[in-house]
C-alpha positions as CSV (number, residue, x, y, z in Angstrom):
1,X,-11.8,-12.4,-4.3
2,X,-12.2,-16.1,-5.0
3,X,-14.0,-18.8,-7.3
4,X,-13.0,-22.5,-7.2
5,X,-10.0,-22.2,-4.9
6,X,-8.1,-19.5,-7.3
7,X,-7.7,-15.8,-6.4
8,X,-9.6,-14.2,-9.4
9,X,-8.5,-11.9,-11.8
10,X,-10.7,-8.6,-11.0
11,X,-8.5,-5.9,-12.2
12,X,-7.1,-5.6,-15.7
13,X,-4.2,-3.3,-17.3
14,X,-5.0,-0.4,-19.0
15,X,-2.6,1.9,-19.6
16,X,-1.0,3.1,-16.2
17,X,-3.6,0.9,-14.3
18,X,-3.2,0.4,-11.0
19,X,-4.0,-2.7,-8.6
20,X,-3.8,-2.8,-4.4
21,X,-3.9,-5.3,-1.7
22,X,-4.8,-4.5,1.8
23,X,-3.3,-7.3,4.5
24,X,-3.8,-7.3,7.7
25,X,-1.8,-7.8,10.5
26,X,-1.0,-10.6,12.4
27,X,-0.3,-12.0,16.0
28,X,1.0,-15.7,16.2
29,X,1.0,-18.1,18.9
30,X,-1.3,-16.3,21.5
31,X,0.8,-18.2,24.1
32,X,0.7,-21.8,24.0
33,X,0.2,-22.1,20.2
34,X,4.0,-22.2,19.1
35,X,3.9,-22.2,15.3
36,X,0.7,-23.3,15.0
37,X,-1.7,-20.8,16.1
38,X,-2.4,-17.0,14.4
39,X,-5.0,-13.8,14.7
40,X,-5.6,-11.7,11.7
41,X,-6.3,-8.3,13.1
42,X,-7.7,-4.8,12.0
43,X,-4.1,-3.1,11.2
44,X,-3.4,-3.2,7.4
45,X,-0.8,-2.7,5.0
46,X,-1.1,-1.7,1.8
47,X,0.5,-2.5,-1.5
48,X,0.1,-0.7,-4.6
49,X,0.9,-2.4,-7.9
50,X,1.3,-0.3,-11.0
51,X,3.0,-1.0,-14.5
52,X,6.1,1.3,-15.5
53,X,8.1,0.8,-18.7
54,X,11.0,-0.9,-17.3
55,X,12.8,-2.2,-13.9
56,X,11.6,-2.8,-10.7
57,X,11.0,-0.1,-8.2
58,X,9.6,-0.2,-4.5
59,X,8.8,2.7,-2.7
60,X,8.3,2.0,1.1
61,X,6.3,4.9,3.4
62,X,5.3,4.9,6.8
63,X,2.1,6.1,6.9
64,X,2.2,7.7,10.7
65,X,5.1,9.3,10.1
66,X,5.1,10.0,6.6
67,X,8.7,8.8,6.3
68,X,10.5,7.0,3.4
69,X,11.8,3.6,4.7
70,X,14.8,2.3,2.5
71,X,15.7,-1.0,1.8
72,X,17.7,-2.8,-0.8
73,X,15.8,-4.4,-3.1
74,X,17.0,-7.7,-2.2
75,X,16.1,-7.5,1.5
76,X,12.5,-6.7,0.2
77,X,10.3,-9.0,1.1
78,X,7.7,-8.1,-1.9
79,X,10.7,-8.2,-4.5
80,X,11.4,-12.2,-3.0
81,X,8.1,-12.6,-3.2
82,X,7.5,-12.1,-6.2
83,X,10.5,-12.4,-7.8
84,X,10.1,-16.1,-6.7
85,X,6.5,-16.3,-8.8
86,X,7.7,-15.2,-11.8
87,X,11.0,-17.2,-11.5
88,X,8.9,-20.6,-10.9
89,X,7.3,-19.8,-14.1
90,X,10.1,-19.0,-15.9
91,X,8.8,-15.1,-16.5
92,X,11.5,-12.4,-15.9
93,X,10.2,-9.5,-13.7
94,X,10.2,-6.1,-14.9
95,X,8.1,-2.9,-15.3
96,X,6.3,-2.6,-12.1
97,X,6.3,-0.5,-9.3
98,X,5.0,-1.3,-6.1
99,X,4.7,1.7,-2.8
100,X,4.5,0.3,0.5
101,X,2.0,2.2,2.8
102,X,3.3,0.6,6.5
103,X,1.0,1.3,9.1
104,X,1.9,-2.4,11.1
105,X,5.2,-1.5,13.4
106,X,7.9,-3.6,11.5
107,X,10.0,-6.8,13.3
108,X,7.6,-5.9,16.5
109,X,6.2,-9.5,16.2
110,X,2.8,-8.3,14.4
111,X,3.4,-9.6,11.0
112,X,4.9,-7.1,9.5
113,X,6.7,-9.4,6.6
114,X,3.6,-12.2,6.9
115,X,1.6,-9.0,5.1
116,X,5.0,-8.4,2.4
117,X,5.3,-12.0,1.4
118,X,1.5,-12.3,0.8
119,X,0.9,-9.3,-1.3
120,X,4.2,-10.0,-3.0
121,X,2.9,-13.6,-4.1
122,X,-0.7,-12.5,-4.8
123,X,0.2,-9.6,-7.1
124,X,2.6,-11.4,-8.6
125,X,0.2,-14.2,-9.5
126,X,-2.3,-11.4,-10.7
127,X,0.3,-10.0,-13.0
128,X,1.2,-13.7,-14.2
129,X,-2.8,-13.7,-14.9
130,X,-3.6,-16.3,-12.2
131,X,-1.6,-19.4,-12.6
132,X,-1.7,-20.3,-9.0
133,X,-4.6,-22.0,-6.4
134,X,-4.9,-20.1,-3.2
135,X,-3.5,-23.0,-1.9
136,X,-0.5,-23.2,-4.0
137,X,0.2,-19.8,-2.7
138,X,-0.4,-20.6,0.6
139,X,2.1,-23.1,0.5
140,X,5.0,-20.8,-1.5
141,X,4.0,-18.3,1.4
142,X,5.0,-20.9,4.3
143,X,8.2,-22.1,2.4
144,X,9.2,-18.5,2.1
145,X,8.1,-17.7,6.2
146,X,9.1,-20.6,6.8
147,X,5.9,-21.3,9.7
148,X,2.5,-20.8,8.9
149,X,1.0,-19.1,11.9
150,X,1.5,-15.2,10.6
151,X,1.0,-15.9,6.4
152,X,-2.4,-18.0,6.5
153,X,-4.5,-15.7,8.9
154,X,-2.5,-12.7,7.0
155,X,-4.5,-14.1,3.6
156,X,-7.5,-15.6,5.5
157,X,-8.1,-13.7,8.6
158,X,-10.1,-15.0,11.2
159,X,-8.6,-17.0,14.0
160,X,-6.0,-19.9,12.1
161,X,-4.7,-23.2,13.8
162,X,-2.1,-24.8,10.9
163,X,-0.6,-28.2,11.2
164,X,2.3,-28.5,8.2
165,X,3.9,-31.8,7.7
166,X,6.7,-32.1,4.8
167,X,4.7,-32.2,2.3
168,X,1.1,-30.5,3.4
169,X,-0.1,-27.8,5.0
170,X,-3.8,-27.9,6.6
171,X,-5.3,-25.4,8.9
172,X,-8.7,-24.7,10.1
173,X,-10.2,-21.2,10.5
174,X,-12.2,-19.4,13.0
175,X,-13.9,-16.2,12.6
176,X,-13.6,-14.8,16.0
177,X,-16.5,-11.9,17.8
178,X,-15.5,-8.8,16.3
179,X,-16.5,-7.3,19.4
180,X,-13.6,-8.8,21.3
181,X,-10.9,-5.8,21.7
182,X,-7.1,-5.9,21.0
183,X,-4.8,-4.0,22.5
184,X,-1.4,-3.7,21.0
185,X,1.5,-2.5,23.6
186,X,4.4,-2.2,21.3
187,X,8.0,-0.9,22.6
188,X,10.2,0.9,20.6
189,X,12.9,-1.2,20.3
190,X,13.1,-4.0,17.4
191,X,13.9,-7.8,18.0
192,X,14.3,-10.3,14.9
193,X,12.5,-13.8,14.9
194,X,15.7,-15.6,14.1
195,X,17.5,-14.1,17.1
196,X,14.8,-14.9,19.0
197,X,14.4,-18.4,18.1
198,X,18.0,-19.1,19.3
199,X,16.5,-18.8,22.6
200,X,14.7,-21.5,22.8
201,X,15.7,-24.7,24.2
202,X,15.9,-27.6,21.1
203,X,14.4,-30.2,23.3
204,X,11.3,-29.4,26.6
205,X,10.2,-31.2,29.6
206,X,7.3,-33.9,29.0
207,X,5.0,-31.8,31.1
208,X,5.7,-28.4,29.7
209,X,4.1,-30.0,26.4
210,X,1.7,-31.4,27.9
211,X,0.9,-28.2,29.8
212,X,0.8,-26.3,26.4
213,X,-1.1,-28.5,24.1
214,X,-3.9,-28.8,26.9
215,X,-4.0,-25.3,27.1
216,X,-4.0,-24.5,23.4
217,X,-7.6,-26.7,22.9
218,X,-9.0,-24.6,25.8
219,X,-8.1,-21.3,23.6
220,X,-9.4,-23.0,20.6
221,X,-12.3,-23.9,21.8
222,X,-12.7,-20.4,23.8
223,X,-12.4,-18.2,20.7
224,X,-14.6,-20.6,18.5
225,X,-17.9,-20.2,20.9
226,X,-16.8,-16.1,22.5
227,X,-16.7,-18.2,26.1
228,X,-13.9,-15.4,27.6
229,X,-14.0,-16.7,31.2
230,X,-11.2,-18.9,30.6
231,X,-8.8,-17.1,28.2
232,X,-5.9,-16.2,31.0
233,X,-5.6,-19.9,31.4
234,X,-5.8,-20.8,28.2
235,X,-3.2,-18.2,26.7
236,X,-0.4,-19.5,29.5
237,X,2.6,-20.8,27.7
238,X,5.8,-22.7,28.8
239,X,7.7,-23.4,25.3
240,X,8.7,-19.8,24.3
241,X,7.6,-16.6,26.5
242,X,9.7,-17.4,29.2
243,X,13.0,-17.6,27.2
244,X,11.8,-14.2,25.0
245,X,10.4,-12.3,28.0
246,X,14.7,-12.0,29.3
247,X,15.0,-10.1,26.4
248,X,12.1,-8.0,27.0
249,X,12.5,-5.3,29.5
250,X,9.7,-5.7,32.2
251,X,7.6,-8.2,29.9
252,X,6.3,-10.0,33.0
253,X,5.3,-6.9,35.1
254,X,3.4,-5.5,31.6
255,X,2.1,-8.7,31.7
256,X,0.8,-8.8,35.1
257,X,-0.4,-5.0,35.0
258,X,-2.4,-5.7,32.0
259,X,-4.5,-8.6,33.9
260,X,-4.9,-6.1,37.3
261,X,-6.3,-3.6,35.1
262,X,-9.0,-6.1,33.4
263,X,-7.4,-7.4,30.5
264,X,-9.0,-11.0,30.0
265,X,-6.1,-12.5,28.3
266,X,-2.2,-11.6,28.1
267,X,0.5,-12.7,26.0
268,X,3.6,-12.3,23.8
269,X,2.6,-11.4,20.5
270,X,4.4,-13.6,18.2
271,X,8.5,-13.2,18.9
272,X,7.6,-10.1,20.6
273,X,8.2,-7.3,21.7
274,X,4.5,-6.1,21.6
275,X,2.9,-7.9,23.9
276,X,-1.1,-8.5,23.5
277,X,-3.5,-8.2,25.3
278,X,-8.0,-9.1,25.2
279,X,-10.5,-7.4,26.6
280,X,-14.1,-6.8,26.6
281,X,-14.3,-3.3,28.3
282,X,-11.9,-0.7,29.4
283,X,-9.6,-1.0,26.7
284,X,-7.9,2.2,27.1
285,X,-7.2,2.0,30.2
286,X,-5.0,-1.3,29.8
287,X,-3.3,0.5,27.1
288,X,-2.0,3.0,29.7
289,X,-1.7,1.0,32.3
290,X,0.7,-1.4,30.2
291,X,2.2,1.6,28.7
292,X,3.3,2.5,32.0
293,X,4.4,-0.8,32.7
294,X,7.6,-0.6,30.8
295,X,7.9,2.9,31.2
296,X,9.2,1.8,34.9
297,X,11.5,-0.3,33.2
298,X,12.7,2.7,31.0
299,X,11.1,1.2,27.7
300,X,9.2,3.7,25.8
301,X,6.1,2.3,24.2
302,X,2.6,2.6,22.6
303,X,-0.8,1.1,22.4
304,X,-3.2,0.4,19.9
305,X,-7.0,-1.3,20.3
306,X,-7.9,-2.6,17.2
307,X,-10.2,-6.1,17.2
308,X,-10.1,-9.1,15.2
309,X,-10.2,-9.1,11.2
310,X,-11.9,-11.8,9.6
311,X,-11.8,-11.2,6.0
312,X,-8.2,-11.4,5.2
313,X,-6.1,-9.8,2.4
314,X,-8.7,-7.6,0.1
315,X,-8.7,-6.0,-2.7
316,X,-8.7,-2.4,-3.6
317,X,-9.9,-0.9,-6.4
């Protein structure tokens, strides 16, 4: 909830009051768009934010399995978070209690701590009674992330390109056709972003950029007017897939599968391993087929179909 670029103040302490946040999940890049480029989409985690006497407690539960997750608090991206806020205004942080409801696979490239570091800062800044701008926190959220393409469409939704210099961040929002379908193929093995990054070659041909940034307008411009035709050319990539996918156990044959069974549009999502995939019809059946994909490449995995989210990080009463 805003008014004049600040994240209101809607809920208010009473007693044991309690405040949420649900954030959605995320998939960066799309392909081409390295860093720059970002989905919200209907998957959500929730955060639930109540006062307690003393200390700081997080609970973490997975809400498929029902299973406690543990982590030390200093791993926690929440506790950062917001330990951050209330340390850049010189606030100690104490008596609250926040449970994690995870329903977005974690380090599966689907935003997993995009949707922590968000709903650490914003409850924070609700507890500190609204000091900071939505873009203030925008920006606390990138420096934290360091890139922008998981944390602004994780607090905006919509489709999100973001250019950051050293100073600024800008970014420009789509809402995208909710009727578009996502499908989620996610393995059940973990790979971490920073691993991943070490990958990637520090300097690329002249005509690999080129082949990337021409493609990244076309999927711009695809998913701002719903014109699909294009979208398997447009989500190509040469900067980052093809270093990931040798870490990804039959990535390119998933890949391929997904496009033979009708999928419009096919890529990594963020550092992977769930790949993505876009579809207007037979959604299910791409699930399977992609499913069984990996499983030829012994790689146990499942699907999800979800769509596009374009509201963003909301409130809960």
């Amino acid at each position: 909830m805003q008014k004049n670029g600040s994240i209101s103040l809607t809920y208010f302490w009473k007693g044991e009051a309690m405040f949420s946040v649900r954030v959605p999940a995320t998939s960066a890049n799309l392909g081409p768009g390295f860093d720059s480029l970002g989905i919200a989409l209907k998957l959500y985690n929730t955060f639930r934010f109540k006062k307690i006497e003393k200390g700081v407690k997080i609970r973490i539960k997975e809400v498929e399995t029902g299973n406690s997750i543990e982590l030390p608090l200093h791993d926690n991206l929440v506790y950062v978070a917001m330990k951050h806020l209330f340390s850049v205004c010189n606030k100690p942080l104490d008596g609250i209690e926040v449970v994690e409801e995870i329903s977005i696979p974690m380090a599966r490239g689907l935003g997993s701590s995009a949707t922590a570091i968000i709903a650490g800062l914003v409850g924070a800044n609700r507890l500190l009674e609204n000091p900071f701008k939505q873009s203030e926190i925008l920006k606390i959220a990138i420096e934290i992330e360091k890139h922008p393409d998981n944390v602004v469409p994780a607090l905006m939704g919509g489709f999100v390109i973001s250019v950051t210099s050293e100073k600024e961040h800008f970014y420009k929002k789509i809402e995208v056709d909710e009727n578009l379908q996502v499908i989620l193929v996610t393995p059940s093995f973990q790979l971490q972003t920073e691993a991943l990054r070490q990958v990637i070659p520090k300097q690329v041909d002249y005509q690999d950029a080129i082949f990337n940034h021409s493609r990244t307008a076309l999927l711009a411009a695809s998913l701002y007017d719903a014109d699909w035709d294009l979208l398997s050319v447009a989500m190509q990539d040469r900067l980052h897939q093809d270093y990931r996918s040798a870490l990804i156990p039959g990535f390119k044959y998933v890949l391929e599968k997904g496009y033979q069974a009708g999928a419009i549009g096919v890529a990594l999502s963020g550092a992977g391993p769930t790949v993505l995939a876009f579809s207007r019809k037979n959604s299910k059946e791409i699930g399977e087929v992609m499913v069984s994909g990996f499983a030829k490449h012994n790689i146990h995995s499942k699907y999800i179909v979800t769509c596009p989210d374009n509201k963003g990080l909301q409130w809960i009463e």
